[in-house]
mmCIF file of the N, C-alpha and C atoms, coordinates in Angstrom:
data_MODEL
# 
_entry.id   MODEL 
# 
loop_
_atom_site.group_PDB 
_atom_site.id 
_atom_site.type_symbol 
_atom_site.label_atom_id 
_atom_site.label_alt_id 
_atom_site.label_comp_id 
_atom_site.label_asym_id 
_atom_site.label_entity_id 
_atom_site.label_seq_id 
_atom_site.pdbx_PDB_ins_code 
_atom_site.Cartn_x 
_atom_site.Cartn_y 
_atom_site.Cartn_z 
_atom_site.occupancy 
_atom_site.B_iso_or_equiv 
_atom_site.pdbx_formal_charge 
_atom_site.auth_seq_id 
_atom_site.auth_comp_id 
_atom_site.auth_asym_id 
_atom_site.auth_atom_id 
_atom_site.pdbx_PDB_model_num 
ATOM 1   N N  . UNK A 1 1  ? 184.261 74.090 111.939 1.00 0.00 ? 1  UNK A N  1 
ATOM 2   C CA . UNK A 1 1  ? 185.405 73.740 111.127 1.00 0.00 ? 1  UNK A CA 1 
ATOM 3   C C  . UNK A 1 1  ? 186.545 74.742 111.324 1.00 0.00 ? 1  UNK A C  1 
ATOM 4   N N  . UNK A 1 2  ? 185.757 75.880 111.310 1.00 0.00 ? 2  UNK A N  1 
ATOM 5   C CA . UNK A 1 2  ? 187.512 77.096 111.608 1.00 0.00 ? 2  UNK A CA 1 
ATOM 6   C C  . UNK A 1 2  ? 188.039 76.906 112.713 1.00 0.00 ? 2  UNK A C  1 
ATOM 7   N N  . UNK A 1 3  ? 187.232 76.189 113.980 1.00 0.00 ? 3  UNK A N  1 
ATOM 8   C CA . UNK A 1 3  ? 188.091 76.266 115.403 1.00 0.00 ? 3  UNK A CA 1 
ATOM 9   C C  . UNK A 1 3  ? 188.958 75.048 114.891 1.00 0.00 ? 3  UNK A C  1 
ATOM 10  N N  . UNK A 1 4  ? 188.736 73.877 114.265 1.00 0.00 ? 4  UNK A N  1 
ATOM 11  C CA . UNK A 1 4  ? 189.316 72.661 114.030 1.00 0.00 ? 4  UNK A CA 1 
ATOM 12  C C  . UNK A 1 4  ? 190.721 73.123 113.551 1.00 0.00 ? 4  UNK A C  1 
ATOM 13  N N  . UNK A 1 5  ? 190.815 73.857 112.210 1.00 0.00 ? 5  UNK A N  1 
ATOM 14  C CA . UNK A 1 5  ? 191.666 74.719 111.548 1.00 0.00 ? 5  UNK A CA 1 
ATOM 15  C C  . UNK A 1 5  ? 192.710 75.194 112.264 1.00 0.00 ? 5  UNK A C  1 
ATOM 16  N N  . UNK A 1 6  ? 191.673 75.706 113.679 1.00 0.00 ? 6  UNK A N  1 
ATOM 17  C CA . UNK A 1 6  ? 192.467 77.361 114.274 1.00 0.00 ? 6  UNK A CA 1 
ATOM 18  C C  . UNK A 1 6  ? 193.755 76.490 115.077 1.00 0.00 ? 6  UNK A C  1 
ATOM 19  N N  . UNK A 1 7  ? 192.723 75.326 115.535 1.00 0.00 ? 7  UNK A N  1 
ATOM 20  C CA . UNK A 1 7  ? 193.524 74.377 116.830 1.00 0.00 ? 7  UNK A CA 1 
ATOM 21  C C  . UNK A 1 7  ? 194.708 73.551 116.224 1.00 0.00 ? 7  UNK A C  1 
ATOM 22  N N  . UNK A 1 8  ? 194.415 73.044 114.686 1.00 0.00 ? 8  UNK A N  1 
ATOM 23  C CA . UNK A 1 8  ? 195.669 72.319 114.066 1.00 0.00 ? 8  UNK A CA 1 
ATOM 24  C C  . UNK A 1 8  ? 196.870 73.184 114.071 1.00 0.00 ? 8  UNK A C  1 
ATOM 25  N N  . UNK A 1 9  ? 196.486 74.557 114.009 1.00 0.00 ? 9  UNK A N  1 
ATOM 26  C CA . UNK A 1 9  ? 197.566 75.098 113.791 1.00 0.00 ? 9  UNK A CA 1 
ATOM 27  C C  . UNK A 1 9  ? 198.137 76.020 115.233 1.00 0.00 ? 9  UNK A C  1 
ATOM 28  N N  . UNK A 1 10 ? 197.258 76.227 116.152 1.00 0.00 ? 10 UNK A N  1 
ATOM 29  C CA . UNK A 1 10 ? 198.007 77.121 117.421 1.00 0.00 ? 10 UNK A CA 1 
ATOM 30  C C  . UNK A 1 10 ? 198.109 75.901 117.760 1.00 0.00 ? 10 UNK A C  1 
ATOM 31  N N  . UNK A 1 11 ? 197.968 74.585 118.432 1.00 0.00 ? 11 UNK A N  1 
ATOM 32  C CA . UNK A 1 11 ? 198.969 73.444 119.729 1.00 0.00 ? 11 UNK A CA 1 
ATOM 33  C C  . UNK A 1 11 ? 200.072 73.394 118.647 1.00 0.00 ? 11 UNK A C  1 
ATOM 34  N N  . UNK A 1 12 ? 200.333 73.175 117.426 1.00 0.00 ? 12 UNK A N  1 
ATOM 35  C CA . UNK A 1 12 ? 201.705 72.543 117.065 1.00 0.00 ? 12 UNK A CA 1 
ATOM 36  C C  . UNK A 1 12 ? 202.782 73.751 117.421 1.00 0.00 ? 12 UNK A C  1 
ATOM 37  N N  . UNK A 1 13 ? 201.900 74.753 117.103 1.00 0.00 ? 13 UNK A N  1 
ATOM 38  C CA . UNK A 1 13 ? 202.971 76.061 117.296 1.00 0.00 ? 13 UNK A CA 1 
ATOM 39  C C  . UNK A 1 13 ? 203.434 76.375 118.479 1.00 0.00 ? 13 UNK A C  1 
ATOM 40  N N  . UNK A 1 14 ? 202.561 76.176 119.660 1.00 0.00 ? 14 UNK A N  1 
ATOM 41  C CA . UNK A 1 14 ? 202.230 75.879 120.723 1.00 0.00 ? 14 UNK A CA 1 
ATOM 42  C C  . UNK A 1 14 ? 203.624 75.229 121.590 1.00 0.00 ? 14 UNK A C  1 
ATOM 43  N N  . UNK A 1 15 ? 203.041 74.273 121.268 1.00 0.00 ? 15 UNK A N  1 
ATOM 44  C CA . UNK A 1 15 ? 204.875 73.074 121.653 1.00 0.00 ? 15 UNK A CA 1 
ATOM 45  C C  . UNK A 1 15 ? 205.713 72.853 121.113 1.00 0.00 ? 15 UNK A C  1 
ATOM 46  N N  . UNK A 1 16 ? 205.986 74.077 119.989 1.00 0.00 ? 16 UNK A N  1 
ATOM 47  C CA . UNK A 1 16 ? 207.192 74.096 119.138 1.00 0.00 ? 16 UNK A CA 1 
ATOM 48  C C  . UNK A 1 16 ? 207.919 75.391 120.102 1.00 0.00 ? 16 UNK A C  1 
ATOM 49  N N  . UNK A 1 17 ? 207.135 75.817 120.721 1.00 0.00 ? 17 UNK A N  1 
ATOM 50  C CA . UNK A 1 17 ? 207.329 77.066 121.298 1.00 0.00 ? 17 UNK A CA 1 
ATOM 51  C C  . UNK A 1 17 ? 208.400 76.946 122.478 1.00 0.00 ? 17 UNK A C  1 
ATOM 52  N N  . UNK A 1 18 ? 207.461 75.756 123.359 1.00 0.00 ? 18 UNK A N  1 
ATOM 53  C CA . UNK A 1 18 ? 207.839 75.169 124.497 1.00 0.00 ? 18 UNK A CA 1 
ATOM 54  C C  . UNK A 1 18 ? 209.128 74.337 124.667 1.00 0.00 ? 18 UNK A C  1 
ATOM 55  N N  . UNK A 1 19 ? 209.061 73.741 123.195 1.00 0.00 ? 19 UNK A N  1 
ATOM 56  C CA . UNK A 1 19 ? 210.401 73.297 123.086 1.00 0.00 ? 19 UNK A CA 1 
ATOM 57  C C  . UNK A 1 19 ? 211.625 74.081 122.730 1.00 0.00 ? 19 UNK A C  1 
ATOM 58  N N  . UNK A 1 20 ? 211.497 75.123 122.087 1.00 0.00 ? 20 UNK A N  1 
ATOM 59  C CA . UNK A 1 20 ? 212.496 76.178 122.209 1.00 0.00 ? 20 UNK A CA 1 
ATOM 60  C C  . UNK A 1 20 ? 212.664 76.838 122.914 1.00 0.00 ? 20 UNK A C  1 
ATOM 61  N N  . UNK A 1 21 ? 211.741 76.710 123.671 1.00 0.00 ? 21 UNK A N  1 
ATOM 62  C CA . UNK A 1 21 ? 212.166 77.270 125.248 1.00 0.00 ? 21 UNK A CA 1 
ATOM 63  C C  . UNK A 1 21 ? 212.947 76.559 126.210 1.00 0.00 ? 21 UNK A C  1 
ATOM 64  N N  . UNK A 1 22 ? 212.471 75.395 126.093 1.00 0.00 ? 22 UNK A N  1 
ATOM 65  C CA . UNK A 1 22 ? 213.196 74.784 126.940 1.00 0.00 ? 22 UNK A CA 1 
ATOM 66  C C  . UNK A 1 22 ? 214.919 74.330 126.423 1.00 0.00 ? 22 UNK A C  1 
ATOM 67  N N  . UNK A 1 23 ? 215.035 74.261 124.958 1.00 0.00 ? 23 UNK A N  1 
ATOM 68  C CA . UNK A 1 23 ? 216.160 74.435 124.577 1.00 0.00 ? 23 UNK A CA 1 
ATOM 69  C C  . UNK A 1 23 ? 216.946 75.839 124.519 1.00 0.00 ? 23 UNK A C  1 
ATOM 70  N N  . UNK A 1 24 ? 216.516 76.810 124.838 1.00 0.00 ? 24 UNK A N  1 
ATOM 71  C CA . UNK A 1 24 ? 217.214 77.920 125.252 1.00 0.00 ? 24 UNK A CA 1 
ATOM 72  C C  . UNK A 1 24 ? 217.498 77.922 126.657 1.00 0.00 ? 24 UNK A C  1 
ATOM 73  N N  . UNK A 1 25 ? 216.542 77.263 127.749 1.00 0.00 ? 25 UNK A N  1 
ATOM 74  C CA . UNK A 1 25 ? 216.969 77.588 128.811 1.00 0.00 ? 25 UNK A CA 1 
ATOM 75  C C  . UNK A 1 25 ? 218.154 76.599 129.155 1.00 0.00 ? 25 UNK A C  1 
ATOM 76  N N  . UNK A 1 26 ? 218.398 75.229 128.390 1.00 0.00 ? 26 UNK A N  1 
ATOM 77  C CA . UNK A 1 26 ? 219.424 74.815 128.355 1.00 0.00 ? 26 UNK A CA 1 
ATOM 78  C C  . UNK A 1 26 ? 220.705 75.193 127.806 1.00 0.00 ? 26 UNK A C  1 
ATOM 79  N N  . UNK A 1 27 ? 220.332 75.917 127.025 1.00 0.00 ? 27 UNK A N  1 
ATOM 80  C CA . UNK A 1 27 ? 221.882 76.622 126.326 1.00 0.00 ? 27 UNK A CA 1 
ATOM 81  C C  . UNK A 1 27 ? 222.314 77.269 127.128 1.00 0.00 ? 27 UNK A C  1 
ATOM 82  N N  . UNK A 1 28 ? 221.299 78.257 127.775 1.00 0.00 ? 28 UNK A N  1 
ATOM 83  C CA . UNK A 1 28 ? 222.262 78.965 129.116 1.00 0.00 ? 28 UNK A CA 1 
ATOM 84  C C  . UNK A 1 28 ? 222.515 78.431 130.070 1.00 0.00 ? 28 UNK A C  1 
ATOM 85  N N  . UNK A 1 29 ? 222.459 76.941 130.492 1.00 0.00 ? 29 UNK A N  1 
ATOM 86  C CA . UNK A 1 29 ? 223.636 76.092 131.505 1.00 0.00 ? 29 UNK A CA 1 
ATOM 87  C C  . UNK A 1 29 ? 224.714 75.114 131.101 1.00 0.00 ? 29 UNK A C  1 
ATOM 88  N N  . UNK A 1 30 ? 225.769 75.683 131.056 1.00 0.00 ? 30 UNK A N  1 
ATOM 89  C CA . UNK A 1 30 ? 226.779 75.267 130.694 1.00 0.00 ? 30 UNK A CA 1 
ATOM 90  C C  . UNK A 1 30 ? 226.934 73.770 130.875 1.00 0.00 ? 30 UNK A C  1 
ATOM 91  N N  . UNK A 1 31 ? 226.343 73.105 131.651 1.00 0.00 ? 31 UNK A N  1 
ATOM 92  C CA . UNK A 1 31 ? 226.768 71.895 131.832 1.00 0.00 ? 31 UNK A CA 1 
ATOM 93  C C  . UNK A 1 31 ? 225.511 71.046 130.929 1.00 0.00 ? 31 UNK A C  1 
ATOM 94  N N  . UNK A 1 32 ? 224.185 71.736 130.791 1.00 0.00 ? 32 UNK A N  1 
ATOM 95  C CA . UNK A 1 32 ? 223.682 70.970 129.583 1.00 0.00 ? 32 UNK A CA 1 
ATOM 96  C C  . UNK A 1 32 ? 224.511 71.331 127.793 1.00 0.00 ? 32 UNK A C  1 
ATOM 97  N N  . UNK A 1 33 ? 225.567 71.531 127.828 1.00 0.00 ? 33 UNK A N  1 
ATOM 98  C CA . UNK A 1 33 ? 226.036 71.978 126.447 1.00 0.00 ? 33 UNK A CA 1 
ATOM 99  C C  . UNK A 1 33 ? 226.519 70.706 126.089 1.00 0.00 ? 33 UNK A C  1 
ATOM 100 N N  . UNK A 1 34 ? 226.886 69.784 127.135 1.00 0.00 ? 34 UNK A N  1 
ATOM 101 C CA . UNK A 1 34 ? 227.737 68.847 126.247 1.00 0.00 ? 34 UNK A CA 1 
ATOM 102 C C  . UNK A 1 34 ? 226.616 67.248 126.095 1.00 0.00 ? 34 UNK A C  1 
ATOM 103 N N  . UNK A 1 35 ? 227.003 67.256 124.839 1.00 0.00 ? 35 UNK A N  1 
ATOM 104 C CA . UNK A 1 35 ? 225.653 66.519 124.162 1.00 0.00 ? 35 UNK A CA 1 
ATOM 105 C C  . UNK A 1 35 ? 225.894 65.172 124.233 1.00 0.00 ? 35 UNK A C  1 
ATOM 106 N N  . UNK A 1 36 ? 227.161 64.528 124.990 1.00 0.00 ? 36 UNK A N  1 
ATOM 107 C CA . UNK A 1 36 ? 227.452 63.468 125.076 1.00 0.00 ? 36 UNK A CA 1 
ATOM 108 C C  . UNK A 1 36 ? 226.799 62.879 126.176 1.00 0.00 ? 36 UNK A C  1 
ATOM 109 N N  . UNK A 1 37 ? 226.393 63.842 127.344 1.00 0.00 ? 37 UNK A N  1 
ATOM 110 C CA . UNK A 1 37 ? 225.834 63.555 128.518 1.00 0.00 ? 37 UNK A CA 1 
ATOM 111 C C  . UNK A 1 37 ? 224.380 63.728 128.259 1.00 0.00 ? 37 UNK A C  1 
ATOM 112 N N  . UNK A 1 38 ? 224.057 64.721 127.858 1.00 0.00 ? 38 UNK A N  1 
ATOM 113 C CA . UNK A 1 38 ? 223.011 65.215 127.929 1.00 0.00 ? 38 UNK A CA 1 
ATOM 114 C C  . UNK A 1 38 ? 222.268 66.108 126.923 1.00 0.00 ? 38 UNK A C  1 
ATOM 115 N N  . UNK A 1 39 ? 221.791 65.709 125.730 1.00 0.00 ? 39 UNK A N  1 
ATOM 116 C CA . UNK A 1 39 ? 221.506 65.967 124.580 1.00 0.00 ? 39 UNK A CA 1 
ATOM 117 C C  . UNK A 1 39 ? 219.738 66.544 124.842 1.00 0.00 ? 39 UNK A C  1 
ATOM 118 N N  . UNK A 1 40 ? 219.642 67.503 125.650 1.00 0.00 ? 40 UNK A N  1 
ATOM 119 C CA . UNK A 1 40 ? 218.316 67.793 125.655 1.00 0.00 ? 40 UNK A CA 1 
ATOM 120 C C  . UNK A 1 40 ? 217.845 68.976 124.704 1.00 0.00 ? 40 UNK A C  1 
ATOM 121 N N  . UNK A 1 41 ? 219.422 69.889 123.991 1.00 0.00 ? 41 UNK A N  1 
ATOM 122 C CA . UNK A 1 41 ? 218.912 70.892 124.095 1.00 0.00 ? 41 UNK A CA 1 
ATOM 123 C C  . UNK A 1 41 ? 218.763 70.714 122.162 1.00 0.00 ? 41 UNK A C  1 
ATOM 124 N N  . UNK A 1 42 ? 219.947 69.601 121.520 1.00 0.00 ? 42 UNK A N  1 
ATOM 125 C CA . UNK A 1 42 ? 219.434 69.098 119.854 1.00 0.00 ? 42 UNK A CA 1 
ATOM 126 C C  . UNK A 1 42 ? 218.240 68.113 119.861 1.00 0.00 ? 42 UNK A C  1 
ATOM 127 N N  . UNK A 1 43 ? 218.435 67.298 120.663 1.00 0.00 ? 43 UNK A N  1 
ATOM 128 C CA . UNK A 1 43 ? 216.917 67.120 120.689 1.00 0.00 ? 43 UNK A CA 1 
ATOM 129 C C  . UNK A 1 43 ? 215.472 68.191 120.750 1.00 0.00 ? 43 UNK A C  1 
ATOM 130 N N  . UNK A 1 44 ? 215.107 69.261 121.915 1.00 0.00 ? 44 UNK A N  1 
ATOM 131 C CA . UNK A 1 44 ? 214.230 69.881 121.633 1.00 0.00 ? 44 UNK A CA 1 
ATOM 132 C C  . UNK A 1 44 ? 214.090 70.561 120.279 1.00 0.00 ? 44 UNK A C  1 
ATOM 133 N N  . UNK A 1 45 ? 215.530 71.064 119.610 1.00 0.00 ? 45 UNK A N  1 
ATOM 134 C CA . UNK A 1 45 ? 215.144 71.705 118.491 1.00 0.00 ? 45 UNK A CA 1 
ATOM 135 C C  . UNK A 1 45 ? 214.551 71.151 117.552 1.00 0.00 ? 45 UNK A C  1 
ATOM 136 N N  . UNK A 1 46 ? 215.056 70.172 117.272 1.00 0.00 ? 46 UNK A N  1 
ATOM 137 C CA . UNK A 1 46 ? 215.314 68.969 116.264 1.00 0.00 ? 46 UNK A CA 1 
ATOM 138 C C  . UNK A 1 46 ? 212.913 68.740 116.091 1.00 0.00 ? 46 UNK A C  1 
ATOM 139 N N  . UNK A 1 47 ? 212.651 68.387 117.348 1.00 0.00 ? 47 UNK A N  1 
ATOM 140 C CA . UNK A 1 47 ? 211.269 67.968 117.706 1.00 0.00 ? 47 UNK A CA 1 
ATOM 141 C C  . UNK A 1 47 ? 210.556 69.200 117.313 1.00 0.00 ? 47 UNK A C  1 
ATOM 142 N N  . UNK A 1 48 ? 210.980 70.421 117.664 1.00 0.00 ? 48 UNK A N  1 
ATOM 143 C CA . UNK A 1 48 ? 210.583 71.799 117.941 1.00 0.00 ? 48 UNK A CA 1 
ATOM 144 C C  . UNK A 1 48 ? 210.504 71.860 116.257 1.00 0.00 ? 48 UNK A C  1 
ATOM 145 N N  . UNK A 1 49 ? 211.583 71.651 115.712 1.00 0.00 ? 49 UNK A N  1 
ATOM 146 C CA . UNK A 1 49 ? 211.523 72.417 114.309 1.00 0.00 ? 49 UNK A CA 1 
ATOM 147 C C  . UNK A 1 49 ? 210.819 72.093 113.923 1.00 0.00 ? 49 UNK A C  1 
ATOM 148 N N  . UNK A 1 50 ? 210.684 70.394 113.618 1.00 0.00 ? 50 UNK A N  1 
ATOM 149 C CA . UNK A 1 50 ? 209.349 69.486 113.182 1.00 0.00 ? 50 UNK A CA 1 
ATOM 150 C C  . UNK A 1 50 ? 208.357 69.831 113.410 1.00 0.00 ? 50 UNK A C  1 
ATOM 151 N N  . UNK A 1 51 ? 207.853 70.080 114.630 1.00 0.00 ? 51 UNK A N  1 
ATOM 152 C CA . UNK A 1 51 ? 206.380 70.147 114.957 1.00 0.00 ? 51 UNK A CA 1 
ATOM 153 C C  . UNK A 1 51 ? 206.644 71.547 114.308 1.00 0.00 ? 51 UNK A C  1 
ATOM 154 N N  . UNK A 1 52 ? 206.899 73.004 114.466 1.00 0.00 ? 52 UNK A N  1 
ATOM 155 C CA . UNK A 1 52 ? 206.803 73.707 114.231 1.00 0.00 ? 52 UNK A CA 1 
ATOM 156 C C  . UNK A 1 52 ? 206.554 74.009 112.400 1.00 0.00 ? 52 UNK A C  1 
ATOM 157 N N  . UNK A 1 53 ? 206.920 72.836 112.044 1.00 0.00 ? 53 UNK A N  1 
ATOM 158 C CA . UNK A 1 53 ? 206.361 72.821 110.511 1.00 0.00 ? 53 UNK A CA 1 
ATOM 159 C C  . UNK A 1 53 ? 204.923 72.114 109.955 1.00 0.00 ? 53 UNK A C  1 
ATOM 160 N N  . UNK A 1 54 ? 204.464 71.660 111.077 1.00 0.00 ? 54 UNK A N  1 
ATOM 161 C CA . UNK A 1 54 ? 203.202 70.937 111.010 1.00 0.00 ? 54 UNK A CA 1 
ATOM 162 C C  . UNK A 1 54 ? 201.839 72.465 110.916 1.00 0.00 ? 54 UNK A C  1 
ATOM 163 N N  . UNK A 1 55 ? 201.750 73.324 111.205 1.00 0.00 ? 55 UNK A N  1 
ATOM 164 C CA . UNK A 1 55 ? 201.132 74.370 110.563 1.00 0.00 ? 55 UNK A CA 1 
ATOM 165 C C  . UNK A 1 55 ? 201.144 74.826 109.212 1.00 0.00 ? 55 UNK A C  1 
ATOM 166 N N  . UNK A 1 56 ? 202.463 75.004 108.481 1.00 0.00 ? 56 UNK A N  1 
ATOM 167 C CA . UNK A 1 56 ? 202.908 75.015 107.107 1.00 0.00 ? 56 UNK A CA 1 
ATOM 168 C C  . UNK A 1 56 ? 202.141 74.350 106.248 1.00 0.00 ? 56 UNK A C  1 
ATOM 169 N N  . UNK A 1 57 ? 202.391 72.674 106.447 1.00 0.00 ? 57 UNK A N  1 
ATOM 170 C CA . UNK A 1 57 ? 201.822 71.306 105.921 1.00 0.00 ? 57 UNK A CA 1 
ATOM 171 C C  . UNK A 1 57 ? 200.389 71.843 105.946 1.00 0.00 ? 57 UNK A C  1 
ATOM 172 N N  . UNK A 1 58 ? 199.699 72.044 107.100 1.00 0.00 ? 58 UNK A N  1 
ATOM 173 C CA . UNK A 1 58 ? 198.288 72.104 107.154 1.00 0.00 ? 58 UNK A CA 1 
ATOM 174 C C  . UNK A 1 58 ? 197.570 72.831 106.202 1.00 0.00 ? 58 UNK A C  1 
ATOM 175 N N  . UNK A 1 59 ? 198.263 74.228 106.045 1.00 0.00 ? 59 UNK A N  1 
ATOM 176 C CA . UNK A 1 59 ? 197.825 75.431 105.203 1.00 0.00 ? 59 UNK A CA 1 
ATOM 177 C C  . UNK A 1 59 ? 198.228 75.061 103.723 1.00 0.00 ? 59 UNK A C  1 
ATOM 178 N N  . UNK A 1 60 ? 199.554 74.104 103.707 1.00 0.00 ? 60 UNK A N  1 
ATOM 179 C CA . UNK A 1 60 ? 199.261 73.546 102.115 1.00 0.00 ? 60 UNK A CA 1 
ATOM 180 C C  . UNK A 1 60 ? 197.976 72.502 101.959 1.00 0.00 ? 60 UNK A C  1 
ATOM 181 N N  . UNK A 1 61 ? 197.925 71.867 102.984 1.00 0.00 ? 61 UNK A N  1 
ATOM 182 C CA . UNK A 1 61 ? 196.676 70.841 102.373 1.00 0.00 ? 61 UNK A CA 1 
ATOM 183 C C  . UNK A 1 61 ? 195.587 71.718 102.068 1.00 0.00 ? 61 UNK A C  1 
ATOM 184 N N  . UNK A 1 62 ? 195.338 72.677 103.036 1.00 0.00 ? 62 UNK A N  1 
ATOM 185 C CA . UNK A 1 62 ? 193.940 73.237 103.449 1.00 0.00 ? 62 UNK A CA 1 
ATOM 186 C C  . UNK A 1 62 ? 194.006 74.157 101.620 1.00 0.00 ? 62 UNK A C  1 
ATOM 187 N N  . UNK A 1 63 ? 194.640 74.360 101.310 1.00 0.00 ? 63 UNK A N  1 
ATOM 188 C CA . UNK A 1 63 ? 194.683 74.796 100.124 1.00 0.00 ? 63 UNK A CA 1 
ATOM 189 C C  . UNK A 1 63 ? 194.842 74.355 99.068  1.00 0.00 ? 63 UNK A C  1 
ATOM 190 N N  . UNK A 1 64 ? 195.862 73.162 98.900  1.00 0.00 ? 64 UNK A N  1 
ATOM 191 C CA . UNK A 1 64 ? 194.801 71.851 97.802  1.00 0.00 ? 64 UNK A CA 1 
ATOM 192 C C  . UNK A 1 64 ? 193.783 71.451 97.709  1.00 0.00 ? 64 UNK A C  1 
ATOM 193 N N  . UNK A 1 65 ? 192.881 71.034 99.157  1.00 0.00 ? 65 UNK A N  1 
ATOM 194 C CA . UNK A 1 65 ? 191.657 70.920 98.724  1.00 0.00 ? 65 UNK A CA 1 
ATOM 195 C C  . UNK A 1 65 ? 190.664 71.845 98.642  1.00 0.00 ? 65 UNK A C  1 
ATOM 196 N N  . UNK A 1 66 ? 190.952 73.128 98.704  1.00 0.00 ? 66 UNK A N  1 
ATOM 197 C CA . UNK A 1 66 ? 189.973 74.397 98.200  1.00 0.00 ? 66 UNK A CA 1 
ATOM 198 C C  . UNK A 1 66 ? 190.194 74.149 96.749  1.00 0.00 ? 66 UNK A C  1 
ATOM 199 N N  . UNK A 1 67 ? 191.150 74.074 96.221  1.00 0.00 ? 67 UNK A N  1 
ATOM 200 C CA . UNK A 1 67 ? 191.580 74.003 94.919  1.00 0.00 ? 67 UNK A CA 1 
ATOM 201 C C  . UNK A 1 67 ? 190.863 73.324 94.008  1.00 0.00 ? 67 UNK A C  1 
ATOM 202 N N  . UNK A 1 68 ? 190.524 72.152 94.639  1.00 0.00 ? 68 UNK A N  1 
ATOM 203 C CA . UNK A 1 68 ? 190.337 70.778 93.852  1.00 0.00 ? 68 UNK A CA 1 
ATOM 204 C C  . UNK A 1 68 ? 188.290 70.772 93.987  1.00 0.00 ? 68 UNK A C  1 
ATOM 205 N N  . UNK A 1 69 ? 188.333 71.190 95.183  1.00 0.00 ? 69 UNK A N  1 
ATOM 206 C CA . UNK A 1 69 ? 186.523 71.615 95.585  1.00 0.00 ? 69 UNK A CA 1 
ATOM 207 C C  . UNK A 1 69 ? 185.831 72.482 95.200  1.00 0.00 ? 69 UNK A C  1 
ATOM 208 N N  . UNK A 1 70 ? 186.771 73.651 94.903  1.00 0.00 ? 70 UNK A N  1 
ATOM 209 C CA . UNK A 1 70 ? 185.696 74.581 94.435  1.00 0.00 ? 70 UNK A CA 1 
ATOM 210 C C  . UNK A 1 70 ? 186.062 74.674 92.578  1.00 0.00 ? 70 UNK A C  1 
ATOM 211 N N  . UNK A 1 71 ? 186.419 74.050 91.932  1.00 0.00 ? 71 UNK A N  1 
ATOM 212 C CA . UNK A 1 71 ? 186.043 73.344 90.209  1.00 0.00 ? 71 UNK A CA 1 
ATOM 213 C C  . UNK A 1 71 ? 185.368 73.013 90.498  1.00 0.00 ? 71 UNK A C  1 
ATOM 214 N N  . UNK A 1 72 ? 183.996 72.320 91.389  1.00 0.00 ? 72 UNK A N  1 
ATOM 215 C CA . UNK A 1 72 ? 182.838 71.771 91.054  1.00 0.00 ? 72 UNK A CA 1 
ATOM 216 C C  . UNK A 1 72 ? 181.744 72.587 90.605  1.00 0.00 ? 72 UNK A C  1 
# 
């Protein structure tokens, strides 16, 4: 169960990572800046931020149901 835990939470962080990477390496080429052509770099964040909050979520659930399980 803790690797299950460990894994929900390092891949989201994981490719939240990847996507801010790859939206930084677009910020530093000027010709991906303009978002009319080529919107790769609000998109990655946008995905990036999201997923990157899917660890958060987890550690609240994982802690409601300790909550609610161990009153028995």
């Amino acid at each position: 169960m803790k690797n299950f835990i460990s894994l929900l939470i390092i891949i989201p962080t994981a490719i939240s990572i990847l996507l801010f990477t790859v939206a930084a390496f677009a910020y530093k080429a000027p010709e991906m800046l303009v978002a009319a052509e080529n919107p790769v770099m609000a998109i990655c964040c946008i995905v990036g931020g999201i997923i990157s909050a899917m660890p958060i979520l987890v550690a609240i659930v994982i802690w409601i149901i300790n909550i609610f399980f161990k009153k028995k």
